[in-house]
C-alpha positions as CSV (number, residue, x, y, z in Angstrom):
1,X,17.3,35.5,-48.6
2,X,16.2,33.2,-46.4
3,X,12.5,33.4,-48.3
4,X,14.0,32.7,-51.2
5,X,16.2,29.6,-49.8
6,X,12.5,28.5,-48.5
7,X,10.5,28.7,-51.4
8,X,13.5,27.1,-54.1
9,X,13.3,24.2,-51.8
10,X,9.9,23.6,-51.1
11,X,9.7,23.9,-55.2
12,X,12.4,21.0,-55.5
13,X,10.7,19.1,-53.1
14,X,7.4,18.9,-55.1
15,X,8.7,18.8,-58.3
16,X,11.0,15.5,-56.8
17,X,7.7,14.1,-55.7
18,X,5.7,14.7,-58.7
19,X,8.4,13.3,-60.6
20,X,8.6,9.9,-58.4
21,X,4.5,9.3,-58.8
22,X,5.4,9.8,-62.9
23,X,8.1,7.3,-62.8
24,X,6.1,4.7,-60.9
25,X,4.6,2.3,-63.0
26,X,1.3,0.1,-62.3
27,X,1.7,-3.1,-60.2
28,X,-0.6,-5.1,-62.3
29,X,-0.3,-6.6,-66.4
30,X,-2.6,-7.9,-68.5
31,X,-1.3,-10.4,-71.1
32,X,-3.5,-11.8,-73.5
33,X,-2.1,-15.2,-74.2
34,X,-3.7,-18.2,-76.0
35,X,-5.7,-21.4,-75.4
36,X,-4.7,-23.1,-71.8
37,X,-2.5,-25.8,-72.2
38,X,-0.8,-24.1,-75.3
39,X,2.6,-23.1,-76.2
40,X,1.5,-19.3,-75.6
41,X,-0.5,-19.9,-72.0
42,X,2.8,-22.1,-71.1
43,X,4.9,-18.9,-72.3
44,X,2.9,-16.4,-70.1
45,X,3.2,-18.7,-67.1
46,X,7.1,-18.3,-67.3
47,X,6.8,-14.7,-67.9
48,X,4.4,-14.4,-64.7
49,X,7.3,-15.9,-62.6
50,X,9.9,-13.5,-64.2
51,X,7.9,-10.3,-63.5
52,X,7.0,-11.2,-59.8
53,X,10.6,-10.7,-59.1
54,X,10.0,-6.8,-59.2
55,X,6.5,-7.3,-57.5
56,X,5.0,-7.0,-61.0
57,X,1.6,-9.1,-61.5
58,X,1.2,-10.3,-64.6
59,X,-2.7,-11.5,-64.9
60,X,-3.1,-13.7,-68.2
61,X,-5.8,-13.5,-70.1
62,X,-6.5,-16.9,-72.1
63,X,-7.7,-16.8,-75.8
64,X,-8.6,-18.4,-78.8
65,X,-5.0,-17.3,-80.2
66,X,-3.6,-14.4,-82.1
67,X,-6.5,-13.3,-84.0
68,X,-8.7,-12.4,-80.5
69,X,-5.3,-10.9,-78.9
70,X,-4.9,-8.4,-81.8
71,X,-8.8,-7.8,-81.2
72,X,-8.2,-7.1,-77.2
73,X,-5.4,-4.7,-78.2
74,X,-7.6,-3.1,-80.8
75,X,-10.1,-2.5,-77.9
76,X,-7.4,-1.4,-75.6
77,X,-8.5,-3.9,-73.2
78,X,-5.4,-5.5,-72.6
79,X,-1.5,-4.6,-71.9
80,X,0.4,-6.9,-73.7
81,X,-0.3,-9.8,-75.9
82,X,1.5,-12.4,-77.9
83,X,0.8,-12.4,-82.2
84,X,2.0,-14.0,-84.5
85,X,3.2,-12.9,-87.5
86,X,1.2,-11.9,-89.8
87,X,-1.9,-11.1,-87.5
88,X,-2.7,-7.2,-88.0
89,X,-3.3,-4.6,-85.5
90,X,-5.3,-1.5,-86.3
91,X,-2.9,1.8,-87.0
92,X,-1.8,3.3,-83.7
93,X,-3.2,0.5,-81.6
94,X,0.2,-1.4,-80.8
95,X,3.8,-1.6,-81.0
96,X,5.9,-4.7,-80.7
97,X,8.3,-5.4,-78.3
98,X,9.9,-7.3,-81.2
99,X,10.1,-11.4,-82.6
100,X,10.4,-13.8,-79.3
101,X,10.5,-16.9,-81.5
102,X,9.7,-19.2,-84.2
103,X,6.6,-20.9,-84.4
104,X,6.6,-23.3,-87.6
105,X,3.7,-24.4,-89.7
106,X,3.4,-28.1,-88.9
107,X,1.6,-30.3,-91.4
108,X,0.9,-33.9,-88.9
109,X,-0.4,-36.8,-90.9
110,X,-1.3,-40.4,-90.3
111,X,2.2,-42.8,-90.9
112,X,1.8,-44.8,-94.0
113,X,-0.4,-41.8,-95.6
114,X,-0.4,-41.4,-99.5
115,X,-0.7,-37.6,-99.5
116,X,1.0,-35.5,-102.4
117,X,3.7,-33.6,-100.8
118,X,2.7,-30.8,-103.4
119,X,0.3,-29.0,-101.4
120,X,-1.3,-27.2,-104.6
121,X,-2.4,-31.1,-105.3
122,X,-4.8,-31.6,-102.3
123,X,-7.8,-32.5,-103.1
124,X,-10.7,-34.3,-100.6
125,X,-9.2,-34.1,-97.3
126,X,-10.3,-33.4,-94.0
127,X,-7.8,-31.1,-92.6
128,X,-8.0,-29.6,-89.1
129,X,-7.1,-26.3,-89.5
130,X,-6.8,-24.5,-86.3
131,X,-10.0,-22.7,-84.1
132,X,-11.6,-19.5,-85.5
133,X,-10.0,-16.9,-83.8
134,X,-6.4,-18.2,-83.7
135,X,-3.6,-17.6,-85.5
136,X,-3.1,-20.9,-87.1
137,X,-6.4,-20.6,-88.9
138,X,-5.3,-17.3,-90.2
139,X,-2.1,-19.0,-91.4
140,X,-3.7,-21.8,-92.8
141,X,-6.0,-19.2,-94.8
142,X,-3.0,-17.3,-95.8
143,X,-1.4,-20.4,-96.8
144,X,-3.8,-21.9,-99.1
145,X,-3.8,-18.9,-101.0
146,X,-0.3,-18.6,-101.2
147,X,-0.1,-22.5,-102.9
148,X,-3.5,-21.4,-105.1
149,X,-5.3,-24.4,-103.5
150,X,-9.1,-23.3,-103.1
151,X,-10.8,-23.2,-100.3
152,X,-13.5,-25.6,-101.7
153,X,-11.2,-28.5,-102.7
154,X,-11.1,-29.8,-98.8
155,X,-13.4,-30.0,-95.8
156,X,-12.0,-27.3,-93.0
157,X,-12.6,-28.6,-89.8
158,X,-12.1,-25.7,-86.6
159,X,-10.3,-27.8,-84.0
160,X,-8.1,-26.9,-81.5
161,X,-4.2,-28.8,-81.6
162,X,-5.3,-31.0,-78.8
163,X,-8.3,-32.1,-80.5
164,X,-6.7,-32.1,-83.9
165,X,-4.2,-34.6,-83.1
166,X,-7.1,-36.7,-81.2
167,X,-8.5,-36.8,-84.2
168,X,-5.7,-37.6,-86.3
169,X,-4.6,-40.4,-84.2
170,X,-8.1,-41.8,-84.4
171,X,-8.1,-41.5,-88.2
172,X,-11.4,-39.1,-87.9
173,X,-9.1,-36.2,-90.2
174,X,-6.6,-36.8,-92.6
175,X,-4.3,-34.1,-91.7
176,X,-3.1,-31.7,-88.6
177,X,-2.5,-28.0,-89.4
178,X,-0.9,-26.6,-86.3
179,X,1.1,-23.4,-85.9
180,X,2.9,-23.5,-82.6
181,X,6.4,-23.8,-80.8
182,X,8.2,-26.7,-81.8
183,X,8.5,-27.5,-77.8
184,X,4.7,-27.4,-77.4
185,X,3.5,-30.7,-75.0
186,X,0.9,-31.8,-77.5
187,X,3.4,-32.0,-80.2
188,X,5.6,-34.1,-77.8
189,X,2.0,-36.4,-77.5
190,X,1.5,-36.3,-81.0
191,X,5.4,-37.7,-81.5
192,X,5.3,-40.0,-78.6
193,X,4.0,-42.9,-80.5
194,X,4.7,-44.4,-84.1
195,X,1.3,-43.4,-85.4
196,X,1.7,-39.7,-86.7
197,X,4.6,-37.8,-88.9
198,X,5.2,-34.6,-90.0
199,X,4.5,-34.1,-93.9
200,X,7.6,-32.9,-95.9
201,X,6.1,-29.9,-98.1
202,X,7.6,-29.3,-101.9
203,X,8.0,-26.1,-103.2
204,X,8.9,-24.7,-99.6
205,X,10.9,-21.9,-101.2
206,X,8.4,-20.6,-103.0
207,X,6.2,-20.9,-100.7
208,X,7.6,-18.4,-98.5
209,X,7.7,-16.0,-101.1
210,X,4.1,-15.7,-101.3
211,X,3.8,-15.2,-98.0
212,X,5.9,-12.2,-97.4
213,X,5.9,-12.7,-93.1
214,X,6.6,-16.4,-93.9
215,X,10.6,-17.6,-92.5
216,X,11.9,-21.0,-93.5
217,X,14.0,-22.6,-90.9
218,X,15.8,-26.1,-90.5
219,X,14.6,-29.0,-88.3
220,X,17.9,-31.2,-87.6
221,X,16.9,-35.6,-87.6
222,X,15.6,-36.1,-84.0
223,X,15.2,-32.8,-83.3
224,X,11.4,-33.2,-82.3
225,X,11.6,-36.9,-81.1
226,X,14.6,-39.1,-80.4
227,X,12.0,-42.0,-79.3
228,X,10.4,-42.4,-82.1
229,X,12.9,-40.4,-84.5
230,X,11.4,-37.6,-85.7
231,X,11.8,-35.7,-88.1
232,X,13.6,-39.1,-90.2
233,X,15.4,-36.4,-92.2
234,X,16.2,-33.2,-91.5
235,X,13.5,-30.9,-92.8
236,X,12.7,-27.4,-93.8
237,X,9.7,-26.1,-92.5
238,X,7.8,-22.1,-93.1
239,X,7.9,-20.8,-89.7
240,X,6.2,-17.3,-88.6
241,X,7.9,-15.3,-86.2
242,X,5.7,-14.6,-82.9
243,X,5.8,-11.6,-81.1
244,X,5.1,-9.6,-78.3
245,X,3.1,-6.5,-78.9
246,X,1.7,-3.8,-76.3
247,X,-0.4,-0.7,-75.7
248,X,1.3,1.9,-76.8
249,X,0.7,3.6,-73.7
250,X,1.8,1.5,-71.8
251,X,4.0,2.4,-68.9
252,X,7.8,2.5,-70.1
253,X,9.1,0.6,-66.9
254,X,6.8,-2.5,-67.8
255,X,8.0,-2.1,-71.2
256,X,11.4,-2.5,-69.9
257,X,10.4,-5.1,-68.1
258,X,8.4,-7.2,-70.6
259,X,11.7,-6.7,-72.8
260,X,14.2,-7.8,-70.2
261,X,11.6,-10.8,-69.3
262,X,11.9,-11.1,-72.9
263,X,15.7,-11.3,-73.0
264,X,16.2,-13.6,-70.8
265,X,13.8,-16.1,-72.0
266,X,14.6,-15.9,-75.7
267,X,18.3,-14.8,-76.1
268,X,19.2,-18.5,-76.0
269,X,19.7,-21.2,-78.4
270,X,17.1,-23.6,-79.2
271,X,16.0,-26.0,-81.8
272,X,15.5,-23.5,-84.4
273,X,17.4,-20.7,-83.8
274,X,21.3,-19.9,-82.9
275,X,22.1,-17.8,-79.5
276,X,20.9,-14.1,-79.6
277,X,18.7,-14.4,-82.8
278,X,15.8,-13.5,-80.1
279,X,14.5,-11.0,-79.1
280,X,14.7,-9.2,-82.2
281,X,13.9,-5.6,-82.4
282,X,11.4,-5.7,-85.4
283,X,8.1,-5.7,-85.5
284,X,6.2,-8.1,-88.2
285,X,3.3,-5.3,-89.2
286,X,3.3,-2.8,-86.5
287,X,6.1,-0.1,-85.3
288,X,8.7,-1.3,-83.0
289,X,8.4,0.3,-79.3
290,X,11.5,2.8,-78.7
291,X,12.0,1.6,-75.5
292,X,12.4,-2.1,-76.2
293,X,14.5,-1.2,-79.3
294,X,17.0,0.0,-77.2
295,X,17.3,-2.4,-74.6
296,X,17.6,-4.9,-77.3
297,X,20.4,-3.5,-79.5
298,X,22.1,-1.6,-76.9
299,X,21.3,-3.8,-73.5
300,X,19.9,-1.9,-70.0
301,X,21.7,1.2,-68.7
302,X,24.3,2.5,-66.8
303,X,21.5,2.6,-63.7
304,X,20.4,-0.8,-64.4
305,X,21.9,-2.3,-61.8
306,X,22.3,0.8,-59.3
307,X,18.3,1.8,-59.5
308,X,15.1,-0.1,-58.5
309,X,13.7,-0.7,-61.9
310,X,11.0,1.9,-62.4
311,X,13.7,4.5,-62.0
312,X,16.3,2.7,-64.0
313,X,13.7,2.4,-66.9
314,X,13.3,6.1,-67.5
315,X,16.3,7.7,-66.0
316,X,17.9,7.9,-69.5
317,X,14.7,9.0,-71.0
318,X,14.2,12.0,-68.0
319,X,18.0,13.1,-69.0
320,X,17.2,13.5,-72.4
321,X,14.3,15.9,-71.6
322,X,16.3,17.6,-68.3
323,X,19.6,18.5,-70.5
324,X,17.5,20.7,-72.6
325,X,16.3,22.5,-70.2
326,X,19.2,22.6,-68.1
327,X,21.0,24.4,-71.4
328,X,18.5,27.6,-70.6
329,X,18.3,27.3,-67.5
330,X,22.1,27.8,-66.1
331,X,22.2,31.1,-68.3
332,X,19.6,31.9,-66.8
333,X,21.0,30.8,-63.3
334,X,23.6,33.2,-63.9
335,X,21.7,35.8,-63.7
336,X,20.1,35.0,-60.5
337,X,23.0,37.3,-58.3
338,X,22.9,40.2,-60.4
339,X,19.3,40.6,-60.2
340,X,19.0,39.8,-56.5
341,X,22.1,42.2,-56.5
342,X,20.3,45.0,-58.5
343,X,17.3,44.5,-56.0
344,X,19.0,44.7,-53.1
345,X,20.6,48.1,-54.1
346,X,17.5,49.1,-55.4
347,X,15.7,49.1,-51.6
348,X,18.4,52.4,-51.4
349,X,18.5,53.6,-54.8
350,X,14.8,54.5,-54.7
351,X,15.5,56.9,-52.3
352,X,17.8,58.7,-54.2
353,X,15.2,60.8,-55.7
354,X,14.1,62.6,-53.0
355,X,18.1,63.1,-52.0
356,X,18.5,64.9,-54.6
357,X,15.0,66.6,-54.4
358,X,16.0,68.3,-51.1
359,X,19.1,69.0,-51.8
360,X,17.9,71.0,-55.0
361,X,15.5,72.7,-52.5
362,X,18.3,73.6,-50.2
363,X,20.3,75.7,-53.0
364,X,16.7,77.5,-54.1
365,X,16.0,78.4,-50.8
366,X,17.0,81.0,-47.2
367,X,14.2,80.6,-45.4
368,X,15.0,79.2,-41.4
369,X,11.9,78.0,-41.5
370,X,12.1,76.2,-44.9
371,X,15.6,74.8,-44.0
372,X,14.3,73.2,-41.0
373,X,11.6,71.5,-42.8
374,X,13.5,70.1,-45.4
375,X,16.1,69.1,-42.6
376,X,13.1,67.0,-40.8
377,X,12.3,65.4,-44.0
378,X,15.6,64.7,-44.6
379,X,15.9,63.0,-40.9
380,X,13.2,60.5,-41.4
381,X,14.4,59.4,-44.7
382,X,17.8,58.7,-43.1
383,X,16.1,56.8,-40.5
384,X,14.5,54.9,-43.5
385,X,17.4,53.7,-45.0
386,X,18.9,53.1,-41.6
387,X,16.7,50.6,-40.6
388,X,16.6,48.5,-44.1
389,X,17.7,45.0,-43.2
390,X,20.5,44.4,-45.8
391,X,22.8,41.9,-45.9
392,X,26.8,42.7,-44.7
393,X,27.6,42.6,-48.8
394,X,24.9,45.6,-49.5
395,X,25.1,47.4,-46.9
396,X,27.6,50.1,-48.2
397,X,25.2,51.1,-50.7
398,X,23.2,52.2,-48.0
399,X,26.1,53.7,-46.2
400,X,27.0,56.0,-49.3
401,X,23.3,57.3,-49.1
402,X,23.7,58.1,-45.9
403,X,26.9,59.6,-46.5
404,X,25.3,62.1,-48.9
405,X,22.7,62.6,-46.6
406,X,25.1,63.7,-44.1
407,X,26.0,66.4,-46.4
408,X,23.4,67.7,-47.7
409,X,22.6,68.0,-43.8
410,X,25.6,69.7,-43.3
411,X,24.9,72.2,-46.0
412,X,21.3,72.6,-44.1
413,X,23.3,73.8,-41.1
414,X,25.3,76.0,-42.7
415,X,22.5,78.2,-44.6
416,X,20.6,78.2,-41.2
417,X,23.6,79.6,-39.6
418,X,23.6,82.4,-42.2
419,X,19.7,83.0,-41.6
420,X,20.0,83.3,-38.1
């Protein structure tokens, strides 16, 4: 019994252990980002500070934009990374935590310009349209085919927002295409003087049809700029949805993490959305991650607060696969006492054979010398069954053996009795 006690424990304890390494995640995450300085690089730095509460690094890895992230995720050679909407990962190499928040399409031009507001109708501009690589020139790609303007009908220039609205301001382009967080600090340089605007689109409706990941939200006068006033009139923009995607094999407790970081970030109200329209569980292209979907909708667990986080992350998850188990197990467990029962009767039932082997010998035979023979063999398997170590609750098993062992001895005497 006590073998048994021994080995069931020694068998919990590894399987405890083995369990605790599983649930463990990696101290280190790589996040691919965007350009330094940028509303994405800015956005990592704040999620950096949030994950260092659980002694989580969070190494960022700076980029051109969306386009290299989905890349680096392609290639596996990052963790996380921030898209936008409308960017595509290759089948099976991401899921997405879900939509953080809006980044709108921002046409900047020169105050005083004489620009048709019809973007179909642009003809001979210079237009900065975002480095190769980012997002924004994806969206500006995207977006001139979804107005029909062709690609030839205006010089492209590949210019980061920094440089594009250098550039504007020194009338060396005549317009800014920047997709980015409306709280970006080079959008609050661009506004910070009288010189620059935003450009009013027509047609912003149908617009967005044609560009089925395409939003259209509402700027409110002075949203951007109190000092100057900008926007002068409240204004709908296109606005993509950015989002953070991941590995999908990456650990669940970072994903947890990265989602929570994610909550408490976004879940707020800002200039272009209400409270709790971020994070959203949906992914713009690419599957949504289970984990974050729940933590979303449904908020953390029960053991959120009662577990370091690593644990609390998967303990729902590890019930799911233990009840299961535990379902065929405890039948089974039930078992357990009769079969150590039936074993323990069975180090005296195996003797029975030979019992009733003498005993059949006694009746066939009146031989002194036969008798005494079978009365020695009888002898040592009493001692046998005497000196089995049984527990208090099997030991009249063996008692009754040697009960009928006692009478078949007795019967040994008798016919010896009769011989003599």
């Amino acid at each position: 019994m006590r073998l048994w006690i021994a080995i069931t424990t020694v068998t919990l304890a590894v399987c405890a252990t083995l369990v605790a390494l599983l649930l463990l995640p990696p101290k280190t995450l790589t996040l691919a980002a965007g350009a330094r300085g940028g509303a994405y690089a800015l956005m990592a730095e704040r999620y950096r500070d949030i994950l260092a509460r659980d002694g989580i690094t969070l190494e960022i890895l700076y980029t051109n934009g969306s386009v290299d992230n989905a890349e680096l995720l392609a290639l596996e050679a990052v963790d996380a990374a921030f898209l936008q909407a409308g960017i595509s990962v290759p089948p099976g190499k991401a899921e997405a935590i879900g939509g953080i928040f809006y980044e709108p399409m921002i046409f900047l031009v020169r105050e005083g310009h004489q620009l048709p507001l019809n973007p179909a109708l642009w003809q001979g501009l210079q237009i900065s349209r975002g480095k190769i690589g980012s997002g924004t020139a994806a969206a500006f790609s995207d977006f001139r085919a979804a107005v029909g303007l062709p690609e030839e009908a205006n010089k492209e220039l590949d210019l980061g927002a920094a440089q594009s609205i250098f550039a504007l301001q020194a009338g060396g382009i005549d317009m800014a295409f920047l997709v980015s967080s409306i709280e970006a600090p080079y959008l609050a340089q661009a506004f910070s003087t009288d010189d620059i605007s935003l450009l009013p689109l027509s047609y912003v409706k149908a617009i967005a049809r044609h560009m089925d990941y395409a939003d259209i939200v509402d700027i409110p006068i002075g949203a951007i700029s109190l000092d100057p006033v900008q926007p002068m009139e409240t204004q709908q923009l296109l606005a993509l949805k950015a989002q953070m995607a991941i590995d999908p094999a990456l650990h669940p407790a970072l994903v947890n993490r990265l989602t929570m970081a994610a909550k408490e970030l976004h879940a707020g109200r800002d200039i272009l959305s209400d409270r709790g329209t971020f994070p959203s569980a949906e992914g713009i292209g690419m599957p949504e991650n289970n984990v974050a979907r729940q933590l979303i909708q449904n908020g953390p667990s029960t053991w959120h607060n009662l577990l370091p986080y690593w644990m609390a992350a998967q303990v729902n998850r590890l019930l799911l696969l233990i009840l299961p188990i535990l379902l065929v197990l405890l039948p089974l467990l039930r078992i357990v006492p009769a079969v150590y029962a039936y074993f323990r009767g069975w180090q005296v039932w195996k003797h029975y054979g030979q019992i009733r082997e003498i005993e059949a010998k006694v009746s066939e035979t009146s031989s002194a010398k036969q008798l005494r023979k079978l009365s020695n063999a009888l002898d040592a398997l009493d001692q046998k069954i005497s000196q089995l170590r049984l527990p208090p609750a099997y030991r009249q098993t063996a008692y009754h053996a040697r009960l009928h062992i006692d009478l078949v001895r007795s019967r040994i005497a008798e016919l010896t009795s009769k011989a003599k």
